[in-house]
C-alpha positions in Angstrom: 6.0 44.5 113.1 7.1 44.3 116.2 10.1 42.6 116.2 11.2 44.7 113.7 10.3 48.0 115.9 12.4 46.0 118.5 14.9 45.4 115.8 15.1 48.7 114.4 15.3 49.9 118.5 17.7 47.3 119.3 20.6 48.5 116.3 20.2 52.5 116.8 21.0 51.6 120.6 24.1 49.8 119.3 25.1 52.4 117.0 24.0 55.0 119.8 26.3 52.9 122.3 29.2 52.2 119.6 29.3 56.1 119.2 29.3 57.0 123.1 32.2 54.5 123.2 34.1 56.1 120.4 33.8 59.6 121.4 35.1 58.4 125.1 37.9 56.1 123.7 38.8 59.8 121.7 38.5 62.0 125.3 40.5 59.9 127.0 42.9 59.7 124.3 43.3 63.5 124.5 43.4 63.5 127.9 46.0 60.7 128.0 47.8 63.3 125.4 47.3 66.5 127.3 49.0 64.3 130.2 51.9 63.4 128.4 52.5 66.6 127.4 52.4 68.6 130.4 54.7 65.8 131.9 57.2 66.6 129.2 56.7 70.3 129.3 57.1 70.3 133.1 60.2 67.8 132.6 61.5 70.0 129.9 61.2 73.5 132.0 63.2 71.8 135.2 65.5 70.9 132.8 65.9 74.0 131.5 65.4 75.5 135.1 68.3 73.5 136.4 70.6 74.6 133.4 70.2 78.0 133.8 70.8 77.6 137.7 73.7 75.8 136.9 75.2 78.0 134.2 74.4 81.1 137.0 76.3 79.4 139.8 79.2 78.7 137.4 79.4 82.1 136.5 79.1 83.1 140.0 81.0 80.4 141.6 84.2 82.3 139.2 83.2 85.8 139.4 82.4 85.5 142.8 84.4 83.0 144.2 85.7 82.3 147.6 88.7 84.9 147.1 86.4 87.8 146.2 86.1 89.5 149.8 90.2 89.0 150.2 89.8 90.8 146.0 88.1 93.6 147.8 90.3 94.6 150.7 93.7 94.0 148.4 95.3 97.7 148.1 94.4 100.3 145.1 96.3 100.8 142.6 95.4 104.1 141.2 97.4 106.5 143.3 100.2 108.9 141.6 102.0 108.5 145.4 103.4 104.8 145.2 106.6 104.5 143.1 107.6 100.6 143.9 106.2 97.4 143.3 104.9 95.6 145.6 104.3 91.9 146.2 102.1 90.5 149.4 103.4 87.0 149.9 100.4 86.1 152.1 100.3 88.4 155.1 104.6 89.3 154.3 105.2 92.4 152.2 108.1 92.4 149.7 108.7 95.8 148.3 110.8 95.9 144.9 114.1 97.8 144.4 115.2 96.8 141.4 113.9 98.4 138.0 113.5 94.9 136.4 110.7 93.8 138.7 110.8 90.1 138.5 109.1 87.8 140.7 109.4 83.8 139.6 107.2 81.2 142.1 109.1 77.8 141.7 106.4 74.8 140.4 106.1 74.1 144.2 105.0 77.1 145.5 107.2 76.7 148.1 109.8 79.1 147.2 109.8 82.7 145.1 112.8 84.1 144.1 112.5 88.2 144.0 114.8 90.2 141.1 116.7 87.3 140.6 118.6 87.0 143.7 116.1 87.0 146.7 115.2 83.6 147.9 111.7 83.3 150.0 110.2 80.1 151.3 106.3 80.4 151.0 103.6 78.4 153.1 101.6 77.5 150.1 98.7 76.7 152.8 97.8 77.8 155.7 94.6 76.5 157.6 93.5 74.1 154.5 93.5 77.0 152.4 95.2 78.2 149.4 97.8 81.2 149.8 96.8 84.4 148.2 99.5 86.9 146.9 99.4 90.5 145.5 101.0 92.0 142.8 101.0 96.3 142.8 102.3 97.8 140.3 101.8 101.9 140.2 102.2 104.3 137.9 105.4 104.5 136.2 106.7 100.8 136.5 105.9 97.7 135.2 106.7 94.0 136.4 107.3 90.2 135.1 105.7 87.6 136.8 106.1 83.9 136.7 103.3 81.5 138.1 103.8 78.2 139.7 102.6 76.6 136.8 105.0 78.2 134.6 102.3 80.3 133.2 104.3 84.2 133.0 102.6 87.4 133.3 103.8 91.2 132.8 101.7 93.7 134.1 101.7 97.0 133.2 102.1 100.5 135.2 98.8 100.7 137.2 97.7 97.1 137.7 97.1 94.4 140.1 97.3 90.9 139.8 95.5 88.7 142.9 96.5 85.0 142.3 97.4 81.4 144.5 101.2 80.4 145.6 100.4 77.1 143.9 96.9 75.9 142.4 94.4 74.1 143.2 93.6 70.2 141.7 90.5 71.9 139.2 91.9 75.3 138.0 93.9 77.9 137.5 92.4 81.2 138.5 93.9 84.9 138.9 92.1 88.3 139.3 93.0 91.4 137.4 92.3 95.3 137.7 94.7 97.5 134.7 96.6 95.8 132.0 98.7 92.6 131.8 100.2 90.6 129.2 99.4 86.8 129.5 101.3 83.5 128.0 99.4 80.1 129.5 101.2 76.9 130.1 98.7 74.6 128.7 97.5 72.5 130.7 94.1 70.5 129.5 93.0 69.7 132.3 93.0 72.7 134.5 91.7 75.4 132.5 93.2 79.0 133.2 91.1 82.2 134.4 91.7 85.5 134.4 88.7 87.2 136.3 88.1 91.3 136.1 85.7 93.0 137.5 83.0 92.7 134.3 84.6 89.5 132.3 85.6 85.8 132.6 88.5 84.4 130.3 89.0 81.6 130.2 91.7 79.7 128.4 94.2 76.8 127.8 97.3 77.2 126.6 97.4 81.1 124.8 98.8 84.3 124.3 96.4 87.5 124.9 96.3 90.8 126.0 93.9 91.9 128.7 93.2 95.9 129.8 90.7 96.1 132.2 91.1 99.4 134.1 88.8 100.8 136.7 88.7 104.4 135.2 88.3 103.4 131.3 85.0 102.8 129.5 86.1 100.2 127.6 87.3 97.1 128.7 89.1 94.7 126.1 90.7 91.4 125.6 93.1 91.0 122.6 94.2 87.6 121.4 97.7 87.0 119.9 97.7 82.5 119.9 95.3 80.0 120.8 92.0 80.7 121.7 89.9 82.3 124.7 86.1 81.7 125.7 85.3 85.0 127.5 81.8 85.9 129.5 80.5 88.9 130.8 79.2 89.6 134.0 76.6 92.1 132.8 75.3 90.1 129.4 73.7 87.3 130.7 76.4 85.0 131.3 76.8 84.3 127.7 80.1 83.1 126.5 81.9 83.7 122.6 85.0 82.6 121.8 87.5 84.6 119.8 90.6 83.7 117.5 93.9 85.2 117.0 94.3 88.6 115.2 90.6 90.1 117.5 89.7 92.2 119.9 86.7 91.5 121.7 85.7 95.0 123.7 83.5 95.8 126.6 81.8 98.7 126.8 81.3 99.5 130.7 78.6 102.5 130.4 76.2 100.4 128.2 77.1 96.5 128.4 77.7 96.4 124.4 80.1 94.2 123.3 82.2 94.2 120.4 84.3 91.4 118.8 86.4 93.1 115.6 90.1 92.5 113.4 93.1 94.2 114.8 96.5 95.1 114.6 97.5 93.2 117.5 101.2 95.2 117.6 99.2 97.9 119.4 98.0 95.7 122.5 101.4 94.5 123.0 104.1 96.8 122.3 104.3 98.5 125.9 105.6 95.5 126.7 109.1 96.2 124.4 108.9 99.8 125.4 107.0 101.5 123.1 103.8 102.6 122.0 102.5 102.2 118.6 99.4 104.5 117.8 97.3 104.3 114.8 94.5 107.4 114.4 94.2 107.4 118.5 92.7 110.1 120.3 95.2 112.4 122.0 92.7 112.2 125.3 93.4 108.2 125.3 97.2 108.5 124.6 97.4 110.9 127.4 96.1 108.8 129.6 98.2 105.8 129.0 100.9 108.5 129.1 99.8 109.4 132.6 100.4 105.9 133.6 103.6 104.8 132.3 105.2 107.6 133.6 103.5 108.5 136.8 102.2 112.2 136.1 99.4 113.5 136.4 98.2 115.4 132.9 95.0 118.1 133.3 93.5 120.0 130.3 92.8 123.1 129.3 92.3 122.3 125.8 89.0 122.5 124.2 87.1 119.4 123.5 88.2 119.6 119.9 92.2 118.9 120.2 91.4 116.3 122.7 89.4 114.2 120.2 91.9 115.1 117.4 94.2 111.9 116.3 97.3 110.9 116.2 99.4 108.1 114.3 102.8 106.9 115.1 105.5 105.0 117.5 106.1 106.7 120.8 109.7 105.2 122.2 108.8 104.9 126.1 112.6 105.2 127.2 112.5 108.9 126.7 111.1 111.3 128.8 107.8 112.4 129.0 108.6 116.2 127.9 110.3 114.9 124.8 107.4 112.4 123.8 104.8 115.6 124.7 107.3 116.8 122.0 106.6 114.6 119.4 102.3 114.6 119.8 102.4 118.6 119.2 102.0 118.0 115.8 98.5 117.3 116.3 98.4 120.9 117.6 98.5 121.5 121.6 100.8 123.1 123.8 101.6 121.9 127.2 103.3 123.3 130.5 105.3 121.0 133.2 104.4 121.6 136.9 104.9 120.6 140.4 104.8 116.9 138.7 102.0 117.4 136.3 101.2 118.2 132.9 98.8 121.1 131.8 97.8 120.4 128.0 97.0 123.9 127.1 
């Protein structure tokens, strides 16, 4: 009886022992596990730590590069006083005579030839640093502008275009406050920017439209060819891309944006000399009106024949009484004085 008390004794120990063992083999099985998994999670969050860092200081690195404090201190734009263009060639300031307003950079930067028949040598560096120009253009004039890269630009009235002699090995970068008219030379491997105060474009070879005026609420980037890849400052750095025949708007006072169909004939016609207008408000037409012809328009209107609409081609080579003129019919009367418009 004994042995079998030892027996029986003997064999629960076992099963006791082979248990104990099983249920740490499983503990340390889960502890191996939990382990693993913070390791990965931890791996995983730097990773993802790193990529938003990295994405940030992209962003940044463009919206706030090196040039920004020279951005900054470049001249305004929004004054009714200036009537020329003006191009800063470094520290030298060219003013334009001619109404045609053509400044072409030859590929080496070296040389810009002003209204087709001034001829000035450029230091494309100076102290191991890139050359920044200016382009003004105020109120009542626009401009064409060819980029070393062969990239050409027309700005229109209002605007100011911040951009190298020649560019850099890695990019192609230019900063813009009003409206300009942009056709890329492609170039794969240095992509081209166009930096405003709220967006990032970025393209490579394309034709667009961008109006990015300090005093509108809504900033916009129209695409004619191509594509563009365009971030904004205030939406977490996200990027979309858009494709020809859209609009992708910016809406300044809340940070919405909007990516839609258009008629891309209204983003572009300025450029030919006319405006075409389809069920605009007459508070927006006046403004653009205000720029392209250097006047100052104040209202005494109520708020409803402001917001009232008007369709229709406005031919920019007449003058601003005779266009007034022709947006009547939407029922306003107006009164010229001491160089400004009062909408009645």
């Amino acid at each position: 009886m004994n042995n079998n008390k030892d027996y029986m004794l003997c064999k629960f120990e076992k099963q006791l022992l082979r248990r104990r063992i099983l249920q740490s083999a499983a503990q340390l099985k889960k502890q191996k596990l939990k382990r693993k998994m913070a390791r990965v999670f931890s791996i995983s969050a730097a990773a993802s730590l790193l990529c938003v860092i990295g994405l940030y200081y992209f962003f940044q690195s463009s919206l706030s590069s090196p040039k920004e404090d020279f951005v900054q201190h470049t001249p305004e734009v929004n004054s009714y006083d200036s009537e020329q263009v003006i191009v800063m060639l470094g520290e030298k300031k060219v003013i334009l005579n001619n109404n045609e307003n053509k400044i072409q950079y030859l590929s080496s930067g070296r040389k810009v030839i002003i209204e087709d028949d001034k001829f000035i040598t450029l230091n494309s560096q100076q102290n191991d640093k890139i050359v920044l120009n200016t382009l003004i253009v105020p109120y009542g004039k626009r401009a064409q502008l060819k980029l070393s890269d062969g990239s050409e630009v027309w700005l229109n009235s209002g605007s100011k275009l911040i951009y190298p002699t020649i560019f850099n090995s890695e990019n192609r970068e230019v900063h813009l406050e009003g409206e300009a008219i942009f056709e890329i030379k492609h170039d794969h491997n240095k992509p081209f920017r166009v930096l405003t105060e709220y967006q990032n474009v970025e393209v490579l070879g394309t034709v667009f439209n961008i109006s990015a005026y300090a005093d509108d609420s809504i900033h916009h980037t129209a695409l004619k060819s191509g594509s563009v890849r365009i971030a904004y400052k205030k939406s977490k750095y996200e990027s979309f891309k858009i494709t020809p025949g859209r609009i992708a708007e910016y809406h300044v006072r809340t940070g919405k944006s909007l990516n839609k169909h258009v008629d891309l004939s209204r983003y572009f016609s300025w450029r030919d000399g006319y405006f075409i207008l389809k069920n605009e408000k007459l508070e927006s037409i006046f403004t653009k009106l205000s720029r392209y012809y250097n006047i100052r328009i104040n209202y005494t209107a109520n708020s409803d024949v402001m917001q009232k609409r008007f369709s229709g081609r406005l031919h920019l080579n007449e003058n601003i009484e005779s266009v007034l003129k022709i947006l009547q019919t939407s029922g306003f009367d107006f009164e010229i004085k001491d160089h400004s418009i009062i909408i009645k």
